[in-house]
N, C-alpha and C positions, 0 to 999 in steps of 0.2 A: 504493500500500500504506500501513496507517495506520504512523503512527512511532511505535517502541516507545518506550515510557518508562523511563527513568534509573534503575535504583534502587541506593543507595548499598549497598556491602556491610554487611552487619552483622558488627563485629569480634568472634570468641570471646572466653568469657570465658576465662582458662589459669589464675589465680587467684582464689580464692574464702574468704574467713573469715566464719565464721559463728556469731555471739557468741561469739566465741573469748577464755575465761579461764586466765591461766594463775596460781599461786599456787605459792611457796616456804616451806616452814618454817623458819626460825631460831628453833632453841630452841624454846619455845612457842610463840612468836609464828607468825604464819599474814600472809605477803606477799601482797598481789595486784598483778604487774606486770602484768598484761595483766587489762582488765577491762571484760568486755562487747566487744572489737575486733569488728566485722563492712566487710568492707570488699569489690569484688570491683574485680580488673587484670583489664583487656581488651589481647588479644594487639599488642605495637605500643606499647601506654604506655610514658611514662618518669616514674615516679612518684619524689620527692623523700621521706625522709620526716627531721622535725625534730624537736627537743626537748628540754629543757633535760635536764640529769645526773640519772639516777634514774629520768627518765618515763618507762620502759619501750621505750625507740625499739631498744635492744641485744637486749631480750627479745621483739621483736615479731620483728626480724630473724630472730633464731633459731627461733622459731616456726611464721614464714612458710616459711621455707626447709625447714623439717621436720627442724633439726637436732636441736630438741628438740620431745615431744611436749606437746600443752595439755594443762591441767588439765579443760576441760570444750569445747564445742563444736566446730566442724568446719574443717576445713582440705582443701578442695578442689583439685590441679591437674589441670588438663585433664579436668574432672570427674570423676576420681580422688578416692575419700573417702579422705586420709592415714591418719586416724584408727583406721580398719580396720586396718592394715596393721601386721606383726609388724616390728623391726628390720630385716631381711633385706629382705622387700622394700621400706621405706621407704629403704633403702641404696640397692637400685638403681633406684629412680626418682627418688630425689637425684644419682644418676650420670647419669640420661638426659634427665632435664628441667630442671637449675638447674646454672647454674653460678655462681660466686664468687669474689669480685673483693675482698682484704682488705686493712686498713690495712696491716698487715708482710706483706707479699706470702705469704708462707706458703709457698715455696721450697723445695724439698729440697734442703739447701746444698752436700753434695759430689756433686751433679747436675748436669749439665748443661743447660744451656737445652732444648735437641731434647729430653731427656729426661725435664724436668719437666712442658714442655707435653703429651707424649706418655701421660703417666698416667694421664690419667682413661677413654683409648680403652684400655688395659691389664684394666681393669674389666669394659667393655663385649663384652671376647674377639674385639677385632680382633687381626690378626698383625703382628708386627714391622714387617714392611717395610710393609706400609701405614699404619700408625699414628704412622709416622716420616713417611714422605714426605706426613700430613697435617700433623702438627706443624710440619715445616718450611715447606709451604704461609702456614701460618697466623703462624707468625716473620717468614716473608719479608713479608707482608700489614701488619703492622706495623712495618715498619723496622729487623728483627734479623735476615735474611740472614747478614749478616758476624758474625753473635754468636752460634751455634748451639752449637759446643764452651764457652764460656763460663760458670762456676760462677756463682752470686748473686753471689758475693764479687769476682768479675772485673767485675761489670756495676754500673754507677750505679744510685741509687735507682730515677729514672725508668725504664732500662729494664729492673728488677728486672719493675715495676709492669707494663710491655707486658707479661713476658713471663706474669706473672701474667693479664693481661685476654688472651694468646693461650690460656692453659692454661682459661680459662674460657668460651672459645666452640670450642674444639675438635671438642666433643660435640655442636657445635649447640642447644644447649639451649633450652628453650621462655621460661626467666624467667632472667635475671641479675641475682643480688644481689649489689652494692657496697657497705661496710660502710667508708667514711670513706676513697675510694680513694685522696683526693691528701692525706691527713692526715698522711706521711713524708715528704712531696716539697717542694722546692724551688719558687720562684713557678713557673719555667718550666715543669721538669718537671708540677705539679700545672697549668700550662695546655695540656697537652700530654696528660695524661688527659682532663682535661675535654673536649678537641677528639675526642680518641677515641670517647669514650661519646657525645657528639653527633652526631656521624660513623654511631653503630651505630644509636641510635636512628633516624635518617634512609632507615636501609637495613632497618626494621622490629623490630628486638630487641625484647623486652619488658623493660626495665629496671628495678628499685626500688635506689635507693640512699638511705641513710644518712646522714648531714650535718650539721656543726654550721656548716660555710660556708656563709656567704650566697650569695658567688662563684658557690662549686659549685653551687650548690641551681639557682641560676635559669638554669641549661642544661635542668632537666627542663620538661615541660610539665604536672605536676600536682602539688600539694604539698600534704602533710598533717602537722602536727604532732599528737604524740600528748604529752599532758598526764595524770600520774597513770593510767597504765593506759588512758586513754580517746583516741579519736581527734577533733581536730578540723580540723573542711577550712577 
């Protein structure tokens, strides 16, 4: 019989920008942080992104992630046009497809750990007991078994941050955005996120973080710095 041949998968794209402008008024003045962006994530990257203070790297985040809407072009996940979409549903396909990974972990602080990772299936209109017995799943997965009753305020910085990196894979979600995740933390701790997110990338995640560390940066395997609004690779 003849032998078939090889062929490599072709990875989805999950992300997609396209001449994405975005502009702010102050006063008269008319900003453009984001200018001209076109870029597309393929499912499985771990894209780094860099830039000095200003350059629009906080307002691309925001962007990308559809917390805020652009000024002018498109913003594709899983070929989903964002753009379209009224608040309401931009709410819940930011609950079903991204999750977020932030420099102050973002914590509901008289919450418990079980309880803050448990939030975003809250959204989703899973049922208590199963949304628990995922959370804990996903604490156990990281090292917080024994930290589950636990406030912010009870847990170290570092494992503020698990608990935040468990409350953002919860949902499963298609992109994870890290937005300066070991920028609180301690050497150890911030090498202990870093081993994480390398860890996740290895097991498929689509990740884009954030960065003004070197360190951190070069755990990703693609880096783009964005300069005045623009992108360069």
């Amino acid at each position: 019989m003849p032998r078939k041949s090889k062929k490599t998968a072709k990875k989805s794209i999950v992300l997609e920008l396209k001449d994405v402008i975005k502009e702010y008024t102050l006063g008269i003045q008319k900003i453009r942080a984001l200018d001209g962006v076109s870029l597309q994530v393929k499912k499985g990257d771990f894209l780094s992104v860099k830039g000095p203070s200003g350059s629009g790297k906080s307002t691309f985040l925001q962007v990308a992630s559809i917390l805020a809407k652009p000024s002018s072009g498109k913003i594709l996940i899983n070929g989903v046009d964002t753009t379209t979409l009224d608040e309401n549903e931009r709410a819940h396909l930011r609950n079903k497809e991204i999750g977020f990974i932030f420099q102050n972990f973002n914590l509901l602080a008289k919450t418990s750990a079980l309880e803050n990772v448990a939030l975003p299936l809250v959204y989703s209109g899973i049922d208590e007991t199963t949304r628990l017995e995922m959370a804990k799943a996903m604490l156990e997965k990281l090292g917080l078994g024994d930290r589950l009753d636990n406030t912010p305020a009870q847990l170290s910085g570092g494992q503020q941050q698990r608990v935040a990196i468990a409350r953002a894979l919860v949902n499963n979600p298609s992109i994870i955005f890290a937005d300066e995740p070991t920028g609180n933390l301690d050497s150890k701790s911030g090498a202990d996120v870093k081993n994480i997110l390398q860890k996740l990338s290895k097991e498929g995640k689509t990740i884009i973080m954030v960065t003004h560390e070197s360190g951190v940066s070069s755990v990703a395997r693609t880096h783009i710095e964005i300069h005045d609004g623009k992108i360069r690779k």
